[in-house]
py3Dmol code that shows the C-alpha trace and the ligand (Angstrom):
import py3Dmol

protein = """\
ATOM      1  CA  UNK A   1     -13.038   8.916   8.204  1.00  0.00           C
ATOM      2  CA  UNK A   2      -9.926  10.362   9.063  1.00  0.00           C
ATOM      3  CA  UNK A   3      -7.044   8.067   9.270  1.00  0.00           C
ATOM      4  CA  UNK A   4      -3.243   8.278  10.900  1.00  0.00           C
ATOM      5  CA  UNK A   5      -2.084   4.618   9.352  1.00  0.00           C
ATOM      6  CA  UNK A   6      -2.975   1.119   8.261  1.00  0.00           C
ATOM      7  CA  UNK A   7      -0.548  -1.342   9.132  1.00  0.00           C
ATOM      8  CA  UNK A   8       0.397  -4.919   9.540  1.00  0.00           C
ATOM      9  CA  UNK A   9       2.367  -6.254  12.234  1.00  0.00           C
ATOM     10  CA  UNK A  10       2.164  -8.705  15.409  1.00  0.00           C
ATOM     11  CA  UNK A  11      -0.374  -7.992  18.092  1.00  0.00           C
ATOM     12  CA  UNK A  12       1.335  -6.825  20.978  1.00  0.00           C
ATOM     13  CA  UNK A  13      -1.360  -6.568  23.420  1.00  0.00           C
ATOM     14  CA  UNK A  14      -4.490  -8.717  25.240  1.00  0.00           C
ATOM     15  CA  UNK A  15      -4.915 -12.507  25.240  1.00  0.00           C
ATOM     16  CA  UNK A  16      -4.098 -12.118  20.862  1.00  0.00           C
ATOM     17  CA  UNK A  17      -0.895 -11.079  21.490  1.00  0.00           C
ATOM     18  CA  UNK A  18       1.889 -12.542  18.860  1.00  0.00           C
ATOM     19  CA  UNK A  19      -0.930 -13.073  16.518  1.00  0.00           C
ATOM     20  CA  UNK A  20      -0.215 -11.289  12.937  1.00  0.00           C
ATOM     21  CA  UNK A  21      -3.288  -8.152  13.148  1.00  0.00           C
ATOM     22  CA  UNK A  22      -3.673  -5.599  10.920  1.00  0.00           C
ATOM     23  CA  UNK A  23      -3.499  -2.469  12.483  1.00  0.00           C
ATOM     24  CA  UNK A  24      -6.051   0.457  11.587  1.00  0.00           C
ATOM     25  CA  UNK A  25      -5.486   3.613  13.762  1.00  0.00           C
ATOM     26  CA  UNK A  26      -7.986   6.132  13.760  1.00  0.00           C
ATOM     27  CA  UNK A  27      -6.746  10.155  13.644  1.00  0.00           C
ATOM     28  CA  UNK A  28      -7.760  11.831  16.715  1.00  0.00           C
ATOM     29  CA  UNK A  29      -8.028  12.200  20.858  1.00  0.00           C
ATOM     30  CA  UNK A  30      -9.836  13.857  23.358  1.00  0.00           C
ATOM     31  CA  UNK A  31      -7.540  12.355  26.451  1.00  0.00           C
ATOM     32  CA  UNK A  32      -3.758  13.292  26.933  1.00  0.00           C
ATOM     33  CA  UNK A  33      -2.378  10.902  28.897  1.00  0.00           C
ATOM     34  CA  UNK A  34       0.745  11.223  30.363  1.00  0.00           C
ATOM     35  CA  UNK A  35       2.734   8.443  28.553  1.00  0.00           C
ATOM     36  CA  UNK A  36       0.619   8.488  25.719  1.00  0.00           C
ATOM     37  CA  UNK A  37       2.980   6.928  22.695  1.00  0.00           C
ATOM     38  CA  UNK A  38       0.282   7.660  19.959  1.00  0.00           C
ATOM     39  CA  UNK A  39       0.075  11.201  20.277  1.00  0.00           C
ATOM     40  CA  UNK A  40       1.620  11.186  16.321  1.00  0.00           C
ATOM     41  CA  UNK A  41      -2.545  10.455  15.777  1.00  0.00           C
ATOM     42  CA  UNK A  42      -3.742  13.158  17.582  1.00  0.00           C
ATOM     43  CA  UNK A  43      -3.732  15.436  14.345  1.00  0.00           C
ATOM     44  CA  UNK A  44      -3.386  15.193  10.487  1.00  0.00           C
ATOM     45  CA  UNK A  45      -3.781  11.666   8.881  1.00  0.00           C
ATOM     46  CA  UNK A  46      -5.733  11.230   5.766  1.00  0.00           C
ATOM     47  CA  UNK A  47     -10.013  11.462   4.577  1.00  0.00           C
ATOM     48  CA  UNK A  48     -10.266   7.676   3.812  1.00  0.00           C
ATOM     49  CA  UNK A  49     -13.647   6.220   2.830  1.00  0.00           C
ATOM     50  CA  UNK A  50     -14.963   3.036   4.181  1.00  0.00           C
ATOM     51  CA  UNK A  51     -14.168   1.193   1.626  1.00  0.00           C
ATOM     52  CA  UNK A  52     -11.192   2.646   0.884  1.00  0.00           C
ATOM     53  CA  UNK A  53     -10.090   1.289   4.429  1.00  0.00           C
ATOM     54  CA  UNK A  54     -11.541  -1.703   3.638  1.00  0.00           C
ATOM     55  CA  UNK A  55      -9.413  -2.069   0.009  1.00  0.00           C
ATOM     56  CA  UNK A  56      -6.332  -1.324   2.114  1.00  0.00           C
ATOM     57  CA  UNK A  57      -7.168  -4.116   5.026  1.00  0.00           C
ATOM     58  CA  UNK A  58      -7.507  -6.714   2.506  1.00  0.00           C
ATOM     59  CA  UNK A  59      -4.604  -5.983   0.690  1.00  0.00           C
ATOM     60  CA  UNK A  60      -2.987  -6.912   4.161  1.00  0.00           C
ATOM     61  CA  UNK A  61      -4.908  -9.601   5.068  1.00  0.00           C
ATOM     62  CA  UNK A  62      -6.656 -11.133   2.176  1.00  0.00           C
ATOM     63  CA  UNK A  63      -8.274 -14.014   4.045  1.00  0.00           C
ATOM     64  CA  UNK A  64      -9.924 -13.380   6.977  1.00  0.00           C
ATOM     65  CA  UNK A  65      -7.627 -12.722  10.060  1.00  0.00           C
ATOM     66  CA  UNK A  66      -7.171 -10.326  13.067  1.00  0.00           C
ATOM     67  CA  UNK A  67      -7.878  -6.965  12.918  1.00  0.00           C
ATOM     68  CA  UNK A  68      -7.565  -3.812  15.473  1.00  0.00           C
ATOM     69  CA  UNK A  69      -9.267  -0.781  14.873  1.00  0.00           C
ATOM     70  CA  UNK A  70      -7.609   1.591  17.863  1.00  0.00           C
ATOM     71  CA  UNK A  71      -5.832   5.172  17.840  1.00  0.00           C
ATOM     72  CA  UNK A  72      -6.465   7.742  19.002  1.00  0.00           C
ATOM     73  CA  UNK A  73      -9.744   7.079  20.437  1.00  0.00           C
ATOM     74  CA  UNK A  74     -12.062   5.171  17.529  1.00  0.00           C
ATOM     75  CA  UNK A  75     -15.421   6.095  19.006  1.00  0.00           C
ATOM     76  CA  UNK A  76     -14.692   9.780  18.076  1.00  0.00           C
ATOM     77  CA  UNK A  77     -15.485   8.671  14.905  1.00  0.00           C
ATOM     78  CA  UNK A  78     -18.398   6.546  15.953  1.00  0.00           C
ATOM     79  CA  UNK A  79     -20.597   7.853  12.323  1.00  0.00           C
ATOM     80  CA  UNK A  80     -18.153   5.896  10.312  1.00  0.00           C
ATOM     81  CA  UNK A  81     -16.484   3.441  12.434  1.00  0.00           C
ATOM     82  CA  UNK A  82     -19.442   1.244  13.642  1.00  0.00           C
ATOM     83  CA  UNK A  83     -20.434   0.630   9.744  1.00  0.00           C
ATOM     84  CA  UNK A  84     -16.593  -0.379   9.061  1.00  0.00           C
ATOM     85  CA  UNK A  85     -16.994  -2.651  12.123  1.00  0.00           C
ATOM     86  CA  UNK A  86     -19.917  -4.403  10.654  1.00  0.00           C
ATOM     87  CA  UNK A  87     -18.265  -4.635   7.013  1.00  0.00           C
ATOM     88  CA  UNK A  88     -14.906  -6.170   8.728  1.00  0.00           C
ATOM     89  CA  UNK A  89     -17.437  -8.676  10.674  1.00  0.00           C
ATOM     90  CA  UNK A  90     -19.534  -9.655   7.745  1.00  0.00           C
ATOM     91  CA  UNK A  91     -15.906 -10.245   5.616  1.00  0.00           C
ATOM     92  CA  UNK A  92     -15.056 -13.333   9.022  1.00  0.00           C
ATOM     93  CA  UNK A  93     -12.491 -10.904  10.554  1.00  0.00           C
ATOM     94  CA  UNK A  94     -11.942 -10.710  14.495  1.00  0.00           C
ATOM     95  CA  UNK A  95     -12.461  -7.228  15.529  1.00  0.00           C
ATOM     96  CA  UNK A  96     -10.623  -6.044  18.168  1.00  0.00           C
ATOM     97  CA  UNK A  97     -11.296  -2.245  19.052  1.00  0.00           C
ATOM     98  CA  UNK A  98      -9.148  -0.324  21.599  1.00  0.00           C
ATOM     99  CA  UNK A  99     -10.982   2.418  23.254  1.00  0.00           C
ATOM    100  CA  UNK A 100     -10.638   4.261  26.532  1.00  0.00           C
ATOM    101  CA  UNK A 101     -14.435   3.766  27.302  1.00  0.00           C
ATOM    102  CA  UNK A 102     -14.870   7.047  27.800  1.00  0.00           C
ATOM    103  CA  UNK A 103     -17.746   7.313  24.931  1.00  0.00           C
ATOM    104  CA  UNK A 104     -20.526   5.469  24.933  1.00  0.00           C
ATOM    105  CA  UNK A 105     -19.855   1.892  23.740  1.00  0.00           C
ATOM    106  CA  UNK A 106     -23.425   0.596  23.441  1.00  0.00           C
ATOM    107  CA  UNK A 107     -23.838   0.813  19.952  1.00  0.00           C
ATOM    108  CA  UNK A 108     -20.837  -1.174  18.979  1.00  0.00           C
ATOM    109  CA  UNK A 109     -21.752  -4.549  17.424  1.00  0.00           C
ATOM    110  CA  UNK A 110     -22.139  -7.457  19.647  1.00  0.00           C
ATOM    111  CA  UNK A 111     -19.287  -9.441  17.059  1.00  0.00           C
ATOM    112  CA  UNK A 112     -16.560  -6.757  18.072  1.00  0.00           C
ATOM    113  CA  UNK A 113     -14.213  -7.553  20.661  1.00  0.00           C
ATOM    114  CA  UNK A 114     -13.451  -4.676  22.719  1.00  0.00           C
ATOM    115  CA  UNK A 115     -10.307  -3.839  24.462  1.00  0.00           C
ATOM    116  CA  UNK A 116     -11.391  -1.531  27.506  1.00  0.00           C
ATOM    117  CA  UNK A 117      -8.417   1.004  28.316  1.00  0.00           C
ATOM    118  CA  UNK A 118      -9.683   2.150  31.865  1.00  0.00           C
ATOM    119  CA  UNK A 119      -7.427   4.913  32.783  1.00  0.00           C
ATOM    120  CA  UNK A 120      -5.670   5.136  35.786  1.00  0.00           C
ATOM    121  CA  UNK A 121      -4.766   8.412  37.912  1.00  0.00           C
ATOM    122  CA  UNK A 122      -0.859   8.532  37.165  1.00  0.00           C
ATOM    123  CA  UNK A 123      -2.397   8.865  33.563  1.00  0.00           C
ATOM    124  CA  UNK A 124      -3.845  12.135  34.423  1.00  0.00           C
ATOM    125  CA  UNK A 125      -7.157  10.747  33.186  1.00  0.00           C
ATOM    126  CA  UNK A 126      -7.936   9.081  35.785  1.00  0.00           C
ATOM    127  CA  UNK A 127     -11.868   9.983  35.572  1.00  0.00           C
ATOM    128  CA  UNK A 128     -12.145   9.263  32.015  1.00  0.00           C
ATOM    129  CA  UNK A 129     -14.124   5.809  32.011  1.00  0.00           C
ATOM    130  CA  UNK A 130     -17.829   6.368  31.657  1.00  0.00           C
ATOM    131  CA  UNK A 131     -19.329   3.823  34.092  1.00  0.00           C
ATOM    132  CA  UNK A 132     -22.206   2.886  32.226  1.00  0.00           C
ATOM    133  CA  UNK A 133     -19.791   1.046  30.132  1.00  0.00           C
ATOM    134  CA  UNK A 134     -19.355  -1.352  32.639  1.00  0.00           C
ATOM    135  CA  UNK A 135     -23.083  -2.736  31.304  1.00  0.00           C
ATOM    136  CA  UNK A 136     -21.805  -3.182  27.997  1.00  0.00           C
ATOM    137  CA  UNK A 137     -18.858  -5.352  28.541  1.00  0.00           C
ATOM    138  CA  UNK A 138     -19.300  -9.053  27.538  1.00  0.00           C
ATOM    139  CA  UNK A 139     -17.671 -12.114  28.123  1.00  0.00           C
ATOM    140  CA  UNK A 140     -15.877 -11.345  24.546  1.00  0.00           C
ATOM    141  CA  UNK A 141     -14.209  -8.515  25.867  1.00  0.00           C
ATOM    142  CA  UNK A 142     -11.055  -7.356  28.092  1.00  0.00           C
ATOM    143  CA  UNK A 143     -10.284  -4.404  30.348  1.00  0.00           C
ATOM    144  CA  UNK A 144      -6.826  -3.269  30.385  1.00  0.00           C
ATOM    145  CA  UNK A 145      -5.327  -1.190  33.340  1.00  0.00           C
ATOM    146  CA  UNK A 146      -1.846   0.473  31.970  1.00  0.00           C
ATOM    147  CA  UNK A 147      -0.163   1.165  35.250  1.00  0.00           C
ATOM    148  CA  UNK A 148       2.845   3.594  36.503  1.00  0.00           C
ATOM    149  CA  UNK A 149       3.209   3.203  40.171  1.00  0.00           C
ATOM    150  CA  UNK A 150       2.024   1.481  43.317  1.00  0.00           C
ATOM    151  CA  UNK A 151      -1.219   4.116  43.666  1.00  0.00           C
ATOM    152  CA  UNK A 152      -2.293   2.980  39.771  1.00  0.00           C
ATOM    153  CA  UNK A 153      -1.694  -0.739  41.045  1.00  0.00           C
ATOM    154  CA  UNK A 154      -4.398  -0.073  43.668  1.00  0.00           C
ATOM    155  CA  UNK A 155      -6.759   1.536  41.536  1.00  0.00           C
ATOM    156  CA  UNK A 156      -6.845  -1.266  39.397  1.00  0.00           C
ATOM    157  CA  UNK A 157      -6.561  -3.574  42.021  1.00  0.00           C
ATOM    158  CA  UNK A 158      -9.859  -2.462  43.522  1.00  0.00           C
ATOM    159  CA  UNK A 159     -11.625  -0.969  40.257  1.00  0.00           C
ATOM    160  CA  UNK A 160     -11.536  -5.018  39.368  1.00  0.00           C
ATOM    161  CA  UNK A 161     -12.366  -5.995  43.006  1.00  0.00           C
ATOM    162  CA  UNK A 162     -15.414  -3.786  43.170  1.00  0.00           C
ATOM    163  CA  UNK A 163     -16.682  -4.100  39.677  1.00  0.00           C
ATOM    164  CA  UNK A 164     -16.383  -7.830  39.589  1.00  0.00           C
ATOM    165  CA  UNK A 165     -14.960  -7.269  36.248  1.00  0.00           C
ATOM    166  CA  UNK A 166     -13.225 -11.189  36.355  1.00  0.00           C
ATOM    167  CA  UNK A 167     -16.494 -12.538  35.787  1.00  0.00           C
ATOM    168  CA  UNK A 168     -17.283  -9.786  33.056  1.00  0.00           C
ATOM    169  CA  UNK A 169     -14.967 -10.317  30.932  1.00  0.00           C
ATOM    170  CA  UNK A 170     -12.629 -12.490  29.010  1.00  0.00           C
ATOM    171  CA  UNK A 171      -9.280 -10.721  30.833  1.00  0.00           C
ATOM    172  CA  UNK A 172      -8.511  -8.234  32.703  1.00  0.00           C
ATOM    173  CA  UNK A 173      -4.868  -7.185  31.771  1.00  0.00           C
ATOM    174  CA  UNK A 174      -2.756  -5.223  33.888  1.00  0.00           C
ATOM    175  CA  UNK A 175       0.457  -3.603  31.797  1.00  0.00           C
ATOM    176  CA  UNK A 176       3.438  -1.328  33.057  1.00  0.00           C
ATOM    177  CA  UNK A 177       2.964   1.823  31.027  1.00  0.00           C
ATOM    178  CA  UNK A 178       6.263   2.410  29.046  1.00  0.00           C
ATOM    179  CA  UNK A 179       8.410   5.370  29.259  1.00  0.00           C
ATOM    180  CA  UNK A 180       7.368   7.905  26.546  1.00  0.00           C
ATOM    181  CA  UNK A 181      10.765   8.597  25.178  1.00  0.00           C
ATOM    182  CA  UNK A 182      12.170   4.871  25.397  1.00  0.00           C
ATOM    183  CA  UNK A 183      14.087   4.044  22.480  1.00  0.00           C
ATOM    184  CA  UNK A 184      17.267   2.138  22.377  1.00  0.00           C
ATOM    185  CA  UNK A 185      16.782  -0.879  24.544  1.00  0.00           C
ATOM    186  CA  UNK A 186      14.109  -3.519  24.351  1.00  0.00           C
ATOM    187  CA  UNK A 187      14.082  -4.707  28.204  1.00  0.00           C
ATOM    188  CA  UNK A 188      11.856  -3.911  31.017  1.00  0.00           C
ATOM    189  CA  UNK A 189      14.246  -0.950  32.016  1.00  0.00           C
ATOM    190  CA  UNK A 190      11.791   1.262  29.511  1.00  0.00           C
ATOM    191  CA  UNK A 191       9.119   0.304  31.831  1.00  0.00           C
ATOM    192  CA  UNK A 192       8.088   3.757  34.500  1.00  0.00           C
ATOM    193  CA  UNK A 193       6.742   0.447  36.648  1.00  0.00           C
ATOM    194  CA  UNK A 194       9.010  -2.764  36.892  1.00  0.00           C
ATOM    195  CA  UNK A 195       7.192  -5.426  35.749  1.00  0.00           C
ATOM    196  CA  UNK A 196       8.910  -7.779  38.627  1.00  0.00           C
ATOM    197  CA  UNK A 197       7.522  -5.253  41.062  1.00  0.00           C
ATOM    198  CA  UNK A 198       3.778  -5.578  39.627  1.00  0.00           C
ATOM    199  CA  UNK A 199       3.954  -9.656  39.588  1.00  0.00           C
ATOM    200  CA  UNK A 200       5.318  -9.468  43.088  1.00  0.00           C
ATOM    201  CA  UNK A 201       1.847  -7.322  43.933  1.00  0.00           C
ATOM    202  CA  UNK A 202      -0.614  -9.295  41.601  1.00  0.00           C
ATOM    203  CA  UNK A 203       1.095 -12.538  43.009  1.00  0.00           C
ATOM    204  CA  UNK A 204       0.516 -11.336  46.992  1.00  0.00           C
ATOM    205  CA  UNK A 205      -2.959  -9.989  46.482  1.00  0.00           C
ATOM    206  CA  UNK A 206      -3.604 -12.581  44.018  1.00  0.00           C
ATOM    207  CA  UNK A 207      -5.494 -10.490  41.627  1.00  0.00           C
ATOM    208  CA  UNK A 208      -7.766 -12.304  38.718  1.00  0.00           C
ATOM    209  CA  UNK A 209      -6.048 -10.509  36.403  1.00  0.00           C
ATOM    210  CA  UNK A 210      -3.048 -11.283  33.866  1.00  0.00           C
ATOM    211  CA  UNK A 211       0.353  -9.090  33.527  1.00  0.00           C
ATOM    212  CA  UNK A 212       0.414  -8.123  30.157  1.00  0.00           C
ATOM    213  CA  UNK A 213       3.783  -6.364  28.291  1.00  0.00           C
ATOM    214  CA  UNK A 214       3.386  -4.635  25.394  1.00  0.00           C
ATOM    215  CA  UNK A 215       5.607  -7.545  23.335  1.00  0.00           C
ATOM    216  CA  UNK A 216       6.223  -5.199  20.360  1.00  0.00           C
ATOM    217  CA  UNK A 217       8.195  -2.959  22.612  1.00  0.00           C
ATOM    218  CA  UNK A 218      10.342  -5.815  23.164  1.00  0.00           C
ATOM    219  CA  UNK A 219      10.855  -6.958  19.651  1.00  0.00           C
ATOM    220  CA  UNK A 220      10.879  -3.472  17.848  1.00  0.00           C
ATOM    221  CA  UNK A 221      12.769  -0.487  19.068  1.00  0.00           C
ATOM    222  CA  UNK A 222       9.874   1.047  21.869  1.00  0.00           C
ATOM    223  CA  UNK A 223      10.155   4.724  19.688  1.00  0.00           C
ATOM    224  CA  UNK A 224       9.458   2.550  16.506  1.00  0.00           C
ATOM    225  CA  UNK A 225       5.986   3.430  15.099  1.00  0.00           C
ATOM    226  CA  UNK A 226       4.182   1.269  12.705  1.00  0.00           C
ATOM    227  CA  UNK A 227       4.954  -2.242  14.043  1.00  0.00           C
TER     228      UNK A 227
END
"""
ligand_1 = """\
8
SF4
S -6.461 7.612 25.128
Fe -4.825 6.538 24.028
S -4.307 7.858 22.280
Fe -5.508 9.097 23.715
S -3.970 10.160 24.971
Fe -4.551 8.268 26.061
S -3.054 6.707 25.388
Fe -2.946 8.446 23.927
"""
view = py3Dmol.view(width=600, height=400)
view.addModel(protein, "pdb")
view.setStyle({"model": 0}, {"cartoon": {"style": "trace"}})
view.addModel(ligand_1, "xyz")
view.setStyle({"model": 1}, {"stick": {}})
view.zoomTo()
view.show()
């Protein structure tokens, strides 16, 4: 499989947020969205076997621990990825694996946690999500709305409404998409949508869904990569 980096570092998204994860990202995308901050995995990276991925996870966690499998988007490697999945299982890890949903995600095993990146319309892939995924979302799982502006609010806002997708799913997390070229400061000014502005909405409509902030952006400098 073809792989950008394998890292360790704190989990900076979903309900495992601040938990120490090892980090495998996956080389490759078919989306572009607009402030996409992994587009450093869109190309190159290295041929790793699985169990030369495997070697290098527990090297970084030798007992078992968390462990995110994201990108890129992972499914484009769906051959090699849903046999890593299993291995990673089978060794007591918790799988977490980011994906856009925009391949199929019926195949991936029941034990994996997935993180459901439903893209919004400011992203300019707003059509991405394959709706039959909605089937295969358990009560393991989250959907995560990364949001830029009142009209992505709204999308989200009703996708949840009309889907039902509180009683789907573990969370739903709704997350001010970051500015692509932040660097410097580690506040919410890097944010495109202020995250007082979104709690004001979630808080009026009360919406069954949880503000998430991508903590590492707030620890690490936002243009740091590999944390
Ligand atoms: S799906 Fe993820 S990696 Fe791909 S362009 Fe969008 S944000 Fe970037």
């Amino acid at each position: 499989m073809q792989v950008t980096e394998i890292y360790k570092s704190l989990q900076g998204e979903s309900t495992h947020a601040g938990l120490p994860c090892v980090f495998v990202r996956l080389t490759g995308c078919n989306l572009r969205c607009n402030w996409c901050d992994s587009d450093y995995a869109f190309y190159g990276g290295r041929k790793m076997t699985i169990e030369e991925v495997l070697h290098q996870v527990e090297q970084l966690s030798p007992t078992p621990g968390l462990v995110e499998i994201t990108g890129g988007e992972p499914m484009l490697q769906e051959r090699e990825l849903l046999p890593l999945m299993q291995r990673l299982l089978q060794q007591a890890h918790t799988v977490l694996l980011e994906t856009s949903g925009e391949r199929p995600l019926n195949k991936v095993p029941a034990g994996v946690i997935k993180i459901v990146d439903v893209k919004c319309p400011n992203s300019g892939e707003g059509d991405a999500f394959l709706m039959e995924n909605l089937e295969t979302l358990t009560p393991r799982d989250e959907v995560k709305f990364v949001l830029s502006d009142r009209a992505d609010y709204e999308f989200a806002r009703d996708f949840t409404h009309r889907h039902g997708l509180a009683g789907r799913v573990n969370a739903v997390l709704f997350s001010p998409a970051f500015r692509k070229d932040a660097t410097g400061a580690r506040d919410s000014s890097q944010c495109l949508l202020d995250p007082q502005e979104l709690a004001e909405w979630m808080i009026a409509d009360n919406v069954p869904a949880r503000l998430g902030l991508q903590l590492h952006k707030f620890i690490w400098d936002p243009a740091l990569k590999g944390v």
